[in-house]
C-alpha positions as YAML, in Angstrom:
chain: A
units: angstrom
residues:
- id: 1
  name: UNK
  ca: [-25.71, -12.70, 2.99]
- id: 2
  name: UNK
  ca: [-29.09, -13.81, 2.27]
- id: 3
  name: UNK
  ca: [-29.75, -10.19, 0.54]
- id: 4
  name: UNK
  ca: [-26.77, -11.21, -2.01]
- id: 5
  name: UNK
  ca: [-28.71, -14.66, -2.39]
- id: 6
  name: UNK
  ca: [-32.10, -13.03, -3.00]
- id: 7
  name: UNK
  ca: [-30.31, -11.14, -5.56]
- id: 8
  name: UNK
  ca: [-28.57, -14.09, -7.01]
- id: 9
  name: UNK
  ca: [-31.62, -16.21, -6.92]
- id: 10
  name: UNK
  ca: [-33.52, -13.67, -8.52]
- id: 11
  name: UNK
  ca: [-31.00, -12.99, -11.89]
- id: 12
  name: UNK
  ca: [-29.21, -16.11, -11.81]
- id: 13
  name: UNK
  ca: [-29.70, -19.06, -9.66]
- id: 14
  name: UNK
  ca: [-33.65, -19.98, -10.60]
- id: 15
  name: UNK
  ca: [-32.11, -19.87, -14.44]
- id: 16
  name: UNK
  ca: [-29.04, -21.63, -13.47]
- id: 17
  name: UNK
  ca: [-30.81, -24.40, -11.47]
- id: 18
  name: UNK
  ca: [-33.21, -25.14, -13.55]
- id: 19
  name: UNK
  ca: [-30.64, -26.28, -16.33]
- id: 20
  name: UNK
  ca: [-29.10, -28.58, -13.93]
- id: 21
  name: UNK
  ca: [-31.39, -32.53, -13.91]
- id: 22
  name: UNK
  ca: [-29.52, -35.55, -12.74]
- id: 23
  name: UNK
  ca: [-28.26, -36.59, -15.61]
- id: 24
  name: UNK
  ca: [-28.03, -40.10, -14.17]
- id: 25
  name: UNK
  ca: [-31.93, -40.59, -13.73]
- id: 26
  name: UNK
  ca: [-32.27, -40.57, -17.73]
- id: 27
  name: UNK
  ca: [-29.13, -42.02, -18.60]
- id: 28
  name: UNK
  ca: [-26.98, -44.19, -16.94]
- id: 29
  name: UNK
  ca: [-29.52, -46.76, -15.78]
- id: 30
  name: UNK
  ca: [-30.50, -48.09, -19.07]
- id: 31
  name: UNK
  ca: [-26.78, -47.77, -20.38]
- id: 32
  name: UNK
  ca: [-25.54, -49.81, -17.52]
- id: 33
  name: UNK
  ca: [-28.49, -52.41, -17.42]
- id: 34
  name: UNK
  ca: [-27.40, -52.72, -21.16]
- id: 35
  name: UNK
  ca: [-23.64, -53.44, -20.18]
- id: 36
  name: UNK
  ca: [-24.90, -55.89, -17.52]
- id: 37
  name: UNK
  ca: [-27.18, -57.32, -19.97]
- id: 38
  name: UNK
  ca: [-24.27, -58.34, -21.83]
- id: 39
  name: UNK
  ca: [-22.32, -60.79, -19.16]
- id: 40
  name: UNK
  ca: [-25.64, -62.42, -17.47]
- id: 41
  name: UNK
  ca: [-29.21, -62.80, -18.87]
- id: 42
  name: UNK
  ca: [-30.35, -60.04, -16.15]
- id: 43
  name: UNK
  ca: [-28.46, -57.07, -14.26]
- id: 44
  name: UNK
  ca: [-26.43, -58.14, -11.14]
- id: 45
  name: UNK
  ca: [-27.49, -56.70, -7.85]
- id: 46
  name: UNK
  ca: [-24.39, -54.80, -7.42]
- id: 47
  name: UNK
  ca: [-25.46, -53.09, -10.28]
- id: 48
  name: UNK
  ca: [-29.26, -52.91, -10.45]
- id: 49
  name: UNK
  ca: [-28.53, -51.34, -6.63]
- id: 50
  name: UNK
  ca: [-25.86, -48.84, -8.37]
- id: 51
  name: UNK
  ca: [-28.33, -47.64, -10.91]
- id: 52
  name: UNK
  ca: [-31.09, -47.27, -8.59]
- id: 53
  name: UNK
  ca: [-28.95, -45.32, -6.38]
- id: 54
  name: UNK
  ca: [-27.40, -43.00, -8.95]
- id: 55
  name: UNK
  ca: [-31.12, -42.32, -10.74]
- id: 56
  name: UNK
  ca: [-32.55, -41.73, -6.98]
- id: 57
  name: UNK
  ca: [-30.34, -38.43, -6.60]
- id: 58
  name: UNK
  ca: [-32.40, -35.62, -6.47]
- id: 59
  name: UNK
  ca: [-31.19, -33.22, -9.72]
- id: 60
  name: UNK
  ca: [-30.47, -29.82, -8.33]
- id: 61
  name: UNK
  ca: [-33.38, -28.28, -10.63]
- id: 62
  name: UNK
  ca: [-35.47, -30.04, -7.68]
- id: 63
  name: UNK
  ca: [-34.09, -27.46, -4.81]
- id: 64
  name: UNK
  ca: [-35.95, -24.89, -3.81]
- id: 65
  name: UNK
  ca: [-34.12, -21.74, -2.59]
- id: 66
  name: UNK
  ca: [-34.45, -22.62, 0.90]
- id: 67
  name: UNK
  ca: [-32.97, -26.02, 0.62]
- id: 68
  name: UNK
  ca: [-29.29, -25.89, 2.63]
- id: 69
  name: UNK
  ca: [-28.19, -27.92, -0.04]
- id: 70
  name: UNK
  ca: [-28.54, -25.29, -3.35]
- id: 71
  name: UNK
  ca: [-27.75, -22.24, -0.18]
- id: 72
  name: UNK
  ca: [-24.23, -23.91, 0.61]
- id: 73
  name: UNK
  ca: [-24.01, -23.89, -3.16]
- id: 74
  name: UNK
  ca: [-24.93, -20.51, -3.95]
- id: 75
  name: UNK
  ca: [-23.19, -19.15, -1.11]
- id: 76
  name: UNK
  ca: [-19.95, -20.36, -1.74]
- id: 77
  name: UNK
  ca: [-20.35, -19.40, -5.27]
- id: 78
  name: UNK
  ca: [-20.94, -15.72, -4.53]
- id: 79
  name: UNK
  ca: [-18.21, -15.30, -2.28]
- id: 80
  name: UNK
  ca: [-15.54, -16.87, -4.43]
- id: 81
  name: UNK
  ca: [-16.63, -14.76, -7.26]
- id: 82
  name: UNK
  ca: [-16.80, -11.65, -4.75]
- id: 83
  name: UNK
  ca: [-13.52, -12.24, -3.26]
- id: 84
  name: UNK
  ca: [-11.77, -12.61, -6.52]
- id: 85
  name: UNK
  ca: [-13.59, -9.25, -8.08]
- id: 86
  name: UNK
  ca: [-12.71, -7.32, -5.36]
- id: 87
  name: UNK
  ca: [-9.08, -8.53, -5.22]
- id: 88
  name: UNK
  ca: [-8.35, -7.92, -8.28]
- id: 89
  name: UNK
  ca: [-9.57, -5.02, -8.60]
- id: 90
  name: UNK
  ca: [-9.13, -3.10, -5.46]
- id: 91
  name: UNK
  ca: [-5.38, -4.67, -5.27]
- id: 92
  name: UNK
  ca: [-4.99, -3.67, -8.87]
- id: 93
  name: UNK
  ca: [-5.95, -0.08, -8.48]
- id: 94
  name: UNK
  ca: [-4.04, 0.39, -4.88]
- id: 95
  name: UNK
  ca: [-0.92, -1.62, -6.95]
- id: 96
  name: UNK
  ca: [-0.95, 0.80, -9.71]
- id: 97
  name: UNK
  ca: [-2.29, 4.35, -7.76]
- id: 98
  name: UNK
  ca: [-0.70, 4.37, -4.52]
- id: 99
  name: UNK
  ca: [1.88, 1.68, -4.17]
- id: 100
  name: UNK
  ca: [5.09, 3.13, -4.72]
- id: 101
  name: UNK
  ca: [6.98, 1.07, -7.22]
- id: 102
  name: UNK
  ca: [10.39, 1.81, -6.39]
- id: 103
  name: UNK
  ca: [9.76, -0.58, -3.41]
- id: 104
  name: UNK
  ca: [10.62, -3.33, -5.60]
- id: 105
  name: UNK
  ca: [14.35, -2.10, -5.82]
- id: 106
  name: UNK
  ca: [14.37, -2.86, -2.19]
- id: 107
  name: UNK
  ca: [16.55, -5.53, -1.05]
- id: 108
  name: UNK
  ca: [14.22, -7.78, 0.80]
- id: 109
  name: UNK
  ca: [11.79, -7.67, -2.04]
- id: 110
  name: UNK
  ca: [11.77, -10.95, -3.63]
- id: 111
  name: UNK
  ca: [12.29, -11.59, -7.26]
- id: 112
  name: UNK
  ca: [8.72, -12.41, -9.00]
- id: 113
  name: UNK
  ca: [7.30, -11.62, -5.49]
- id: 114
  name: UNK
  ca: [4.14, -10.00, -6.95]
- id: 115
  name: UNK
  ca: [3.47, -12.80, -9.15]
- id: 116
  name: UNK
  ca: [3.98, -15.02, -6.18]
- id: 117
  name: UNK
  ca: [1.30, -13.36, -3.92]
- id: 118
  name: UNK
  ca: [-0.90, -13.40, -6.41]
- id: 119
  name: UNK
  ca: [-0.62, -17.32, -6.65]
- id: 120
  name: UNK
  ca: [-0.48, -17.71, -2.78]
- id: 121
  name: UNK
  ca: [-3.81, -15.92, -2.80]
- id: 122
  name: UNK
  ca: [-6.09, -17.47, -5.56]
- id: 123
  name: UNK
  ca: [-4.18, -21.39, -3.70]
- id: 124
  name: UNK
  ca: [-5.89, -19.60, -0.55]
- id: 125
  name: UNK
  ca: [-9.36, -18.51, -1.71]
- id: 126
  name: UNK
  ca: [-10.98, -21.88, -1.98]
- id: 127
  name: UNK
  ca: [-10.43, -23.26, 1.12]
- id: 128
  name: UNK
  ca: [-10.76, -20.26, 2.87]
- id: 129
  name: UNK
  ca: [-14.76, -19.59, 1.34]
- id: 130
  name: UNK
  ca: [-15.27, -23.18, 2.58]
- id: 131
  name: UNK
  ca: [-14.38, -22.74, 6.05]
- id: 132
  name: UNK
  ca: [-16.47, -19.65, 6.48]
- id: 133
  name: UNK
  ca: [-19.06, -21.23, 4.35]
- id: 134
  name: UNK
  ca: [-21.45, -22.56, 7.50]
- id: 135
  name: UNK
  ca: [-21.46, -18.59, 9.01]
- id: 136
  name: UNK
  ca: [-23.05, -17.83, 5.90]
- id: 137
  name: UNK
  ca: [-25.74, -20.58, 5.73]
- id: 138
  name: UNK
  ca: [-26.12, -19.46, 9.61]
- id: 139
  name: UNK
  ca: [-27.01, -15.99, 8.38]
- id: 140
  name: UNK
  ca: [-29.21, -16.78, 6.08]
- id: 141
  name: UNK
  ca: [-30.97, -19.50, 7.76]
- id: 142
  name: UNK
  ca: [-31.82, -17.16, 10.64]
- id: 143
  name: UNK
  ca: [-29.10, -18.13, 13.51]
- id: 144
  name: UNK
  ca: [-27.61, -14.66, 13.72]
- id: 145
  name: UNK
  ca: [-28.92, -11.80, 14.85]
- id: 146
  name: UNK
  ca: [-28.53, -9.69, 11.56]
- id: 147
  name: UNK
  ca: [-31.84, -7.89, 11.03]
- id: 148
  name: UNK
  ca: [-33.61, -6.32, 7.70]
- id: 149
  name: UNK
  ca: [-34.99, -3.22, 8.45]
- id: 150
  name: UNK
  ca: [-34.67, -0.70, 11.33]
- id: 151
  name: UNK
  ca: [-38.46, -1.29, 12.93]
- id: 152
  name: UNK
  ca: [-37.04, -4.97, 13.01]
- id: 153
  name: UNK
  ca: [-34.15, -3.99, 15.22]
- id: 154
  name: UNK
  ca: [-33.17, -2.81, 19.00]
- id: 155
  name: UNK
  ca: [-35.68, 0.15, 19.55]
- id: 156
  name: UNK
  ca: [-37.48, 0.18, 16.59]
- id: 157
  name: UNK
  ca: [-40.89, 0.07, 17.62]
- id: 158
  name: UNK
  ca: [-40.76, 3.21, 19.50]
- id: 159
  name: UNK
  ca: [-38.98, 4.83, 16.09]
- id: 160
  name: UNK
  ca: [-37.28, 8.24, 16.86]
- id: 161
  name: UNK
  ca: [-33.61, 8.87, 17.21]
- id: 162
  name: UNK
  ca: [-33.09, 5.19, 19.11]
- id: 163
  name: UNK
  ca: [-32.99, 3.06, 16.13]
- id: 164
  name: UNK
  ca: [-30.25, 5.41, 14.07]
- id: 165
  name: UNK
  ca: [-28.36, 6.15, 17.34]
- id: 166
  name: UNK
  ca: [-28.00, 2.27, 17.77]
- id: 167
  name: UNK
  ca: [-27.09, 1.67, 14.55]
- id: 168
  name: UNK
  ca: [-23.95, 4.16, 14.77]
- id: 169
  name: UNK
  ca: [-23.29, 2.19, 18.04]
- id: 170
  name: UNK
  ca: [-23.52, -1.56, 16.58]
- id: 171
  name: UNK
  ca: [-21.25, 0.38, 13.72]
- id: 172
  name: UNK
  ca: [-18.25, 1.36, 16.46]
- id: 173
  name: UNK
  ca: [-18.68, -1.94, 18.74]
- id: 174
  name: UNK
  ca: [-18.04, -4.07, 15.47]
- id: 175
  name: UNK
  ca: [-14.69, -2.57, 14.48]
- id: 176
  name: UNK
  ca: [-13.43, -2.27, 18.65]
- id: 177
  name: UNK
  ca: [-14.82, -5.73, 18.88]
- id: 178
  name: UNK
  ca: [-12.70, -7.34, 15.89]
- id: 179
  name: UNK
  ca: [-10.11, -5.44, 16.23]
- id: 180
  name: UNK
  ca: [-9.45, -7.02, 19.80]
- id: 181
  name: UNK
  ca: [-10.03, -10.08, 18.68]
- id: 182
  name: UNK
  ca: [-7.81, -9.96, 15.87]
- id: 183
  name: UNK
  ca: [-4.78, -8.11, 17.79]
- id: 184
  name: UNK
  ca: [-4.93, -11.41, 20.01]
- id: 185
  name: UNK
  ca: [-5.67, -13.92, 17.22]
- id: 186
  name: UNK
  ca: [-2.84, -12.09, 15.25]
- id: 187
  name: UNK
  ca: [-0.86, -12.19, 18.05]
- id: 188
  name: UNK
  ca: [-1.05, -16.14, 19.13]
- id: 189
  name: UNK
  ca: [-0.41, -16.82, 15.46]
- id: 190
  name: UNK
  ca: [3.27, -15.39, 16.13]
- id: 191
  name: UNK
  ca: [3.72, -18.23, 18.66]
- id: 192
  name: UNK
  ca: [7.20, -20.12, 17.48]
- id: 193
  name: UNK
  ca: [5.31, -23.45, 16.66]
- id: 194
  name: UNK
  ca: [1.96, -21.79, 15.60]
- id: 195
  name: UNK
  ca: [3.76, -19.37, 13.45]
- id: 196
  name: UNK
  ca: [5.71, -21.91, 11.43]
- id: 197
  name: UNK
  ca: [2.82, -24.07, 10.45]
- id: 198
  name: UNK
  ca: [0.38, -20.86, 9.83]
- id: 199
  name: UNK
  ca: [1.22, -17.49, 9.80]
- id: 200
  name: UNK
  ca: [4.97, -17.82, 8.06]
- id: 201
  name: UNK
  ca: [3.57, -17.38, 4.36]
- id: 202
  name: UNK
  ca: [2.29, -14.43, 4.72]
- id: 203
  name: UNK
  ca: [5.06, -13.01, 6.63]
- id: 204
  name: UNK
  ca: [7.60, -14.30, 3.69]
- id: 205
  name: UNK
  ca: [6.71, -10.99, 2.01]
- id: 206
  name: UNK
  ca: [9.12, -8.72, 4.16]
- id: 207
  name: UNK
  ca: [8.19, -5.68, 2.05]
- id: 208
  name: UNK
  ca: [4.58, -6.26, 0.79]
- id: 209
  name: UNK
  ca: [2.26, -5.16, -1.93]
- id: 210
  name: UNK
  ca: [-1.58, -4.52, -1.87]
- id: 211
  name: UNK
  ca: [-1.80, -8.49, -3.49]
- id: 212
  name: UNK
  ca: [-0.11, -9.62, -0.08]
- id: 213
  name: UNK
  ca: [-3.54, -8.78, 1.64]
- id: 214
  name: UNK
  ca: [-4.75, -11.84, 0.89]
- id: 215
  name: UNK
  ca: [-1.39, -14.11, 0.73]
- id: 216
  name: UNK
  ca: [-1.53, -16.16, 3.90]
- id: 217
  name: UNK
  ca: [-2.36, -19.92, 4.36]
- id: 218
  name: UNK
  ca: [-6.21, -20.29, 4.25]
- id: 219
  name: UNK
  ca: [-6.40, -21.52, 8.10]
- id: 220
  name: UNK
  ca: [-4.72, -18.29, 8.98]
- id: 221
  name: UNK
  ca: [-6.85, -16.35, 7.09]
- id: 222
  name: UNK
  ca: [-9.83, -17.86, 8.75]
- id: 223
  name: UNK
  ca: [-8.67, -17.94, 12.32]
- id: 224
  name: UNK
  ca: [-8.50, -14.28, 11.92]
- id: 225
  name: UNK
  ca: [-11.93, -13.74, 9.94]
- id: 226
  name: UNK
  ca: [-13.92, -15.75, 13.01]
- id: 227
  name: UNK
  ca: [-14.64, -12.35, 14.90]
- id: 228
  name: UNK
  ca: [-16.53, -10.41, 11.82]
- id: 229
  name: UNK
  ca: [-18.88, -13.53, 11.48]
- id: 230
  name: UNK
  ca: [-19.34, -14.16, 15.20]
- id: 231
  name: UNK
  ca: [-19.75, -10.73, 16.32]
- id: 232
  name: UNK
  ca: [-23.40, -11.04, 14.39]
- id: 233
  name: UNK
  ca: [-24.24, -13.82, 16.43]
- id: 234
  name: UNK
  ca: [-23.55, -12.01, 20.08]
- id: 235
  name: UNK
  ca: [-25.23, -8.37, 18.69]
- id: 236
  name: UNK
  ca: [-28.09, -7.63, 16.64]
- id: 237
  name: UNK
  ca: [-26.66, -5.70, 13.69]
- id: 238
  name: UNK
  ca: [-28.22, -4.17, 10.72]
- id: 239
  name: UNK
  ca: [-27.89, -6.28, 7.40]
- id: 240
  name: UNK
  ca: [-26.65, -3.65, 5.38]
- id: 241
  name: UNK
  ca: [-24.42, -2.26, 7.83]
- id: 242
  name: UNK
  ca: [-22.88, -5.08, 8.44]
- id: 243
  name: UNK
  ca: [-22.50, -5.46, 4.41]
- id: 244
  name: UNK
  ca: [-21.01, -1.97, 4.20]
- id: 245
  name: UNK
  ca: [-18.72, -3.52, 7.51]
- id: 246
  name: UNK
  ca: [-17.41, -6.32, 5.75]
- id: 247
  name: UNK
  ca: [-16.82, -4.76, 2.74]
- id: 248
  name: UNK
  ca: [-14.43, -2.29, 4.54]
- id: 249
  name: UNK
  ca: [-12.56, -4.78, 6.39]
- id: 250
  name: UNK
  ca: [-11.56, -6.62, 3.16]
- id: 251
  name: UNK
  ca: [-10.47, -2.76, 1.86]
- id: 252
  name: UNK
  ca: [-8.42, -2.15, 4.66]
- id: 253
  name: UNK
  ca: [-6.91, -5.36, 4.51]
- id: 254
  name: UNK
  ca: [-5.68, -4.30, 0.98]
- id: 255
  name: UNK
  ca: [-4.94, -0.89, 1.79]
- id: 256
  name: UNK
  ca: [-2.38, -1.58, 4.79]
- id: 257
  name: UNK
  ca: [-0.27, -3.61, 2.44]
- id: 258
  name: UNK
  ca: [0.49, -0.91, 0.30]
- id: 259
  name: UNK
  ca: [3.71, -0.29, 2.30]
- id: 260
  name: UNK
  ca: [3.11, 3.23, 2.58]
- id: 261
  name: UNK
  ca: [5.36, 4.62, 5.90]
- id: 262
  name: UNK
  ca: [2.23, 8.04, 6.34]
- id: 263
  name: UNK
  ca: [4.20, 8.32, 9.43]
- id: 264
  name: UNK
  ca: [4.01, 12.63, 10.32]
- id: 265
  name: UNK
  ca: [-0.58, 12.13, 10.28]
- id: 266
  name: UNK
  ca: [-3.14, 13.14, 13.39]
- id: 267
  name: UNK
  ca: [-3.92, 10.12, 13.95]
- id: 268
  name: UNK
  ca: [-0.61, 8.03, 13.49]
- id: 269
  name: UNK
  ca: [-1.30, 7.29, 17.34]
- id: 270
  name: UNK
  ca: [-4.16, 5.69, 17.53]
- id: 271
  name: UNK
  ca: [-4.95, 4.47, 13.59]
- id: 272
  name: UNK
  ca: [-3.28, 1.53, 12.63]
- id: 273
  name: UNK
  ca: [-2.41, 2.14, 8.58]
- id: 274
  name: UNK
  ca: [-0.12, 1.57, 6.00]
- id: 275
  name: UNK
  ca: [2.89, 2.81, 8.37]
- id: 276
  name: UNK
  ca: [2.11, 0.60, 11.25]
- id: 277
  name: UNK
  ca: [1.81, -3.02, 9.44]
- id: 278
  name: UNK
  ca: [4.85, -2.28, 7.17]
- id: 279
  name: UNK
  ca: [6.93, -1.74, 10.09]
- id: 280
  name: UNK
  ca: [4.84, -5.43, 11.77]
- id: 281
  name: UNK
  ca: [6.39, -7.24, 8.06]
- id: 282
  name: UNK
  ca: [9.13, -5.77, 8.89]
- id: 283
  name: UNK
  ca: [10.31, -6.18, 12.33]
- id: 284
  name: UNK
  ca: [7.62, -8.73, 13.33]
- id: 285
  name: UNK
  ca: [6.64, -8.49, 16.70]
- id: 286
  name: UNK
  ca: [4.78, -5.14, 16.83]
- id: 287
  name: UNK
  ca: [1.52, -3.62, 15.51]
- id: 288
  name: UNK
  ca: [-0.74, -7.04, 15.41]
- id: 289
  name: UNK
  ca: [-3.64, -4.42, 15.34]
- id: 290
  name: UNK
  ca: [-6.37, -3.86, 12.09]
- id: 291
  name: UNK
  ca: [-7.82, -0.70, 12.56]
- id: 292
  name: UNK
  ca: [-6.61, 0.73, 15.29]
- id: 293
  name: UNK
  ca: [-3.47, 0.77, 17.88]
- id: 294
  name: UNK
  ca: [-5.61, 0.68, 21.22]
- id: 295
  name: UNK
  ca: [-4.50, -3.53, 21.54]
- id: 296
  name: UNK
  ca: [-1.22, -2.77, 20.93]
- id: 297
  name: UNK
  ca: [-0.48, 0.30, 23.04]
- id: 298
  name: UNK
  ca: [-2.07, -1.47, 25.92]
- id: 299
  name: UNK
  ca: [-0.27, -4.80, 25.80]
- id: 300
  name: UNK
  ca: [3.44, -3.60, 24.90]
- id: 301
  name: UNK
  ca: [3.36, -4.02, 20.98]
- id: 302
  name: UNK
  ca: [3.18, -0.75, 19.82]
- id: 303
  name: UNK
  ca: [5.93, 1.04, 17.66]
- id: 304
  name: UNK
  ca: [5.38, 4.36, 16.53]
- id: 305
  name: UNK
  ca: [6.30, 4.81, 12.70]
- id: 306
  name: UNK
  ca: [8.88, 7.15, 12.31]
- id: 307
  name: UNK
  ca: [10.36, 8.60, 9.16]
- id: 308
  name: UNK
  ca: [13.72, 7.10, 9.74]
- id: 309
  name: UNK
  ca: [11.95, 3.67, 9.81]
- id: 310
  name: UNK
  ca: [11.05, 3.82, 6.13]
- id: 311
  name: UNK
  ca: [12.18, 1.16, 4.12]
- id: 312
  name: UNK
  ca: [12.22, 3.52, 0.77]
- id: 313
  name: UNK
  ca: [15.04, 5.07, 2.72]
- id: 314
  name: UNK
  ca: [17.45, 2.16, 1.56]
- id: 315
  name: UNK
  ca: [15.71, 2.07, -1.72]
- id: 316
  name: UNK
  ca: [16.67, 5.88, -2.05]
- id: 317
  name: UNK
  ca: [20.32, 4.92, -0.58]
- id: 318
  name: UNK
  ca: [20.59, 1.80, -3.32]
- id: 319
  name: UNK
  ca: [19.36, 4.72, -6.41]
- id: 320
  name: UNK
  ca: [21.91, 6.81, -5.00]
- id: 321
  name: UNK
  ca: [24.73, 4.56, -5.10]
- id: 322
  name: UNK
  ca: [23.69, 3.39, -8.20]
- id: 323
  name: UNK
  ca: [23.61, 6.62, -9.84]
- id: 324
  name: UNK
  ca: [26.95, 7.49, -8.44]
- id: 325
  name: UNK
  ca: [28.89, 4.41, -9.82]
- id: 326
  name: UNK
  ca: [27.25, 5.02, -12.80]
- id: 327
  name: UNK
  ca: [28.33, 9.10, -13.15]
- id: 328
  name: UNK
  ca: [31.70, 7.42, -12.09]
- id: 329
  name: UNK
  ca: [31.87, 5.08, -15.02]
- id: 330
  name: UNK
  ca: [31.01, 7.65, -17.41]
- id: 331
  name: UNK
  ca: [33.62, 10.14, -15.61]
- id: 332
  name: UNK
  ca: [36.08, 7.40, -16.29]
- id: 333
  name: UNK
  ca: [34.69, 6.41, -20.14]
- id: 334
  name: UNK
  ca: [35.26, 10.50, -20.35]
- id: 335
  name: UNK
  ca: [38.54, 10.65, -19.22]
- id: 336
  name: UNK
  ca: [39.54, 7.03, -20.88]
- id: 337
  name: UNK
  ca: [38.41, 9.14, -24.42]
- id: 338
  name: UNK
  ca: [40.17, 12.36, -23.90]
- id: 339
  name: UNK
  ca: [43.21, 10.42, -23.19]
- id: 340
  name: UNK
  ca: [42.86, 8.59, -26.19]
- id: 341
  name: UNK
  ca: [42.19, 11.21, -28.37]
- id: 342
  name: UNK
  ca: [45.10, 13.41, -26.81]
- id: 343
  name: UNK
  ca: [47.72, 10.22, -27.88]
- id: 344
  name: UNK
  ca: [46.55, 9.87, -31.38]
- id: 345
  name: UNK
  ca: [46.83, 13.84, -32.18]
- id: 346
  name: UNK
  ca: [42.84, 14.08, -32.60]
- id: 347
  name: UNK
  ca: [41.11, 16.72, -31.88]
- id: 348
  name: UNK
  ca: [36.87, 18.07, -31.37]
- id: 349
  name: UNK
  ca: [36.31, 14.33, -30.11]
- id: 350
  name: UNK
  ca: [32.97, 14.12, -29.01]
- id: 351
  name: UNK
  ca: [33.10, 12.02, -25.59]
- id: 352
  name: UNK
  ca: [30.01, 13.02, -23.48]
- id: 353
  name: UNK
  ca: [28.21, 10.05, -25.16]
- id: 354
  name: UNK
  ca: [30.72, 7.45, -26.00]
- id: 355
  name: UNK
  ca: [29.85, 5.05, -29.00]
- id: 356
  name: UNK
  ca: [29.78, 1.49, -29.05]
- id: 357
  name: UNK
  ca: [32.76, 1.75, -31.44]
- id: 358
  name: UNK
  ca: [34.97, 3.96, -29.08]
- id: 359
  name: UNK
  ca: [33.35, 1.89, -25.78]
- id: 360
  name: UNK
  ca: [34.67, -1.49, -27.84]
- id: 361
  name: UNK
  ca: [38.30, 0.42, -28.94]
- id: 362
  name: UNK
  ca: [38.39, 1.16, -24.94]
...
C-alpha cells in the first residue's frame, strides 16, 4: 500500500494536509478565556487547563508523511474510496453485462433485494477498512515482507531467470494459500452459533447478484480477508504483484455472485466459479472454496454443478406457466367474443385483440 500512499501523498495529501491547522490553537482559547472572563475576574483552572489542552493538539498540517498518525489517515481514506469505486463499478458492469436478469423472477429472490445489498454493503465498508486498517500501516511501515523491486527480492542479486521464476511462484502460493485458508474460515463461519451472529446476512440472498459480493456483516468479511494480508507477512512477495493479487481477489469476489450455473466448462472440476457458489447460496453446505475446488473435494464439500441444478430452470418453468395462463385467458376472452357476437347476429367482429370496451361488456 505504501505505493498508493506515495501516490496519494504526492497529488493529494501534502495539498490536503496542509489546509488542515488546529483550529483550536487560534481560536477557542481566547473565546473561552473571554466566556470565563465573564463569571470570575480570571479563567478557572478547569478551563485555563481545557484551553491549553485543546490549543496543544498538534494540527494535522504538522505530520509528516511518515507519521502513523496522517498514514492511518490516508490509508483508510484510500481504501474506502477504492473499495467503493471498484464496487460500483465492477458490480455495475457484471449487474448489467453478464448477470442474467430474469433471475429476479425467481422465487427466492427477494423483493428490493438489489437495493438491499447495496445498503448491506456501503453499512459494511466502514468498519470493515478499519479492521484491516493496522495490515496496511504494517505494510507500509516495513513489517511485511512485500518488496519494491526484483534485485530487492529472493534471488535477485544473482539476476537471471531466479527472480521472475520466483515471482510466478509467490504468484501460485498466494492464491493455494488463501484459498485454504478461506475454505476453512468459510467453513467455521457455517458453525450453527457462529453462523447466526456472522455469516447469516450474506447468506439471506438465496439467489445473489454481483452487489451481494460485498453484502456480509463487516466481521465476516474480515475474518475471511486475514489470509491475503498475512500471507505477506510469512512470504516475501513482490509489491505490485501482490497489488495486481488483491485486485483480483476483490474481482472474483464480484464475479462468483453473478449466479451464472457455466456448469458443461474444462475446468468445472477444479475452478470454483459462478456455478459452484450459486449452488453454496443455494444449498449451503458445499463449495466454501474462492478460487478453486481442491479444499472442497478433499474434505467432503464438493458438489459438482450440473445443468439440472440451475435455478433459471424454475425461472424458465414460472415464464412458462405464465405465458400459458395468459394464452389461456386470451383463448377464453376469444371464445367469450365469438360467443357474443354469434348471440347478437354480428358479424366480421374483430376478437384477436379485445378492447377495453368489449373486455368491460364481458
Amino acid at each position: 500500500m505504501d505505493i498508493a500512499l506515495h501516490y496519494f501523498d504526492e497529488y493529494v495529501g501534502d495539498a490536503l494536509y496542509a489546509k488542515l491547522d488546529n483550529p483550536f490553537a487560534k481560536a477557542t482559547s481566547p473565546l473561552l478565556s473571554s466566556i470565563s472572563s465573564n463569571f470570575t475576574s480570571s479563567p478557572s483552572p478547569p478551563v485555563s487547563q481545557l484551553t491549553n489542552f485543546l490549543a496543544s493538539i498538534p494540527s494535522l498540517s504538522s505530520l509528516p508523511r511518515d507519521s502513523i498518525v496522517r498514514q492511518s489517515l490516508s490509508l483508510y481514506s484510500i481504501t474506502y474510496v477504492s473499495i467503493i469505486l471498484m464496487y460500483f463499478s465492477v458490480a455495475t458492469m457484471s449487474y448489467y453485462l453478464i448477470f442474467d436478469h430474469r433471475m429476479k423472477m425467481h422465487p427466492r429472490f427477494l423483493k428490493g433485494q438489489v437495493r438491499m445489498e447495496i445498503m448491506y454493503s456501503l453499512e459494511a465498508f466502514p468498519m470493515l477498512d478499519l479492521l484491516t486498517l493496522p495490515w496496511f500501516v504494517g505494510d507500509v511501515r516495513g513489517h511485511s515482507m512485500l518488496y519494491d523491486t526484483i534485485a530487492e527480492g529472493p534471488f535477485g542479486a544473482s539476476g537471471g531467470w531466479k527472480p521472475w521464476a520466483y515471482m510466478v511462484l509467490s504468484a501460485a502460493i498466494f492464491l493455494l494459500f488463501t484459498d485454504y485458508c478461506i475454505y476453512w474460515a468459510h467453513r467455521w463461519l457455517h458453525i450453527p452459533f457462529i453462523y447466526k451472529k456472522l455469516h447469516k446476512p450474506h447468506h439471506k440472498w438465496i439467489i445473489p447478484t454481483p452487489f451481494a459480493s460485498h453484502a456480509f456483516h463487516p466481521v465476516d468479511g474480515y475474518i475471511q480477508s486475514v489470509p491475503y494480508h498475512l500471507i505477506c507477512y510469512l512470504i516475501p512477495i513482490h509489491k505490485y504483484m501482490f497489488i495486481g493479487l488483491f485486485s483480483f481477489v476483490n474481482l472474483w469476489s464480484i464475479f462468483i455472485h453473478d449466479s451464472d450455473m457455466l456448469a458443461d466448462t474444462p475446468l468445472i472440476k477444479y475452478i470454483n466459479g459462478p456455478a459452484h457458489h450459486t449452488l453454496h447460496h443455494i444449498y449451503f453446505t458445499c463449495n466454501y472454496g474462492q478460487y478453486f475446488t481442491l479444499g472442497d473435494r478433499l474434505f467432503g464439500s464438493f458438489r459438482m454443478p450440473a445443468v439440472e441444478d440451475d435455478p433459471l430452470i424454475a425461472v424458465l418453468a414460472a415464464i412458462a406457466a405464465k405465458d400459458k395462463l395468459a394464452a389461456q385467458l386470451a383463448a377464453d376472452q376469444k371464445a367469450a367474443a365469438y360467443a357474443y357476437s354469434s348471440e347478437s347476429g354480428e358479424e366480421d367482429i374483430e376478437v384477436d385483440e379485445p378492447t377495453k370496451e368489449s373486455k368491460k361488456d364481458i
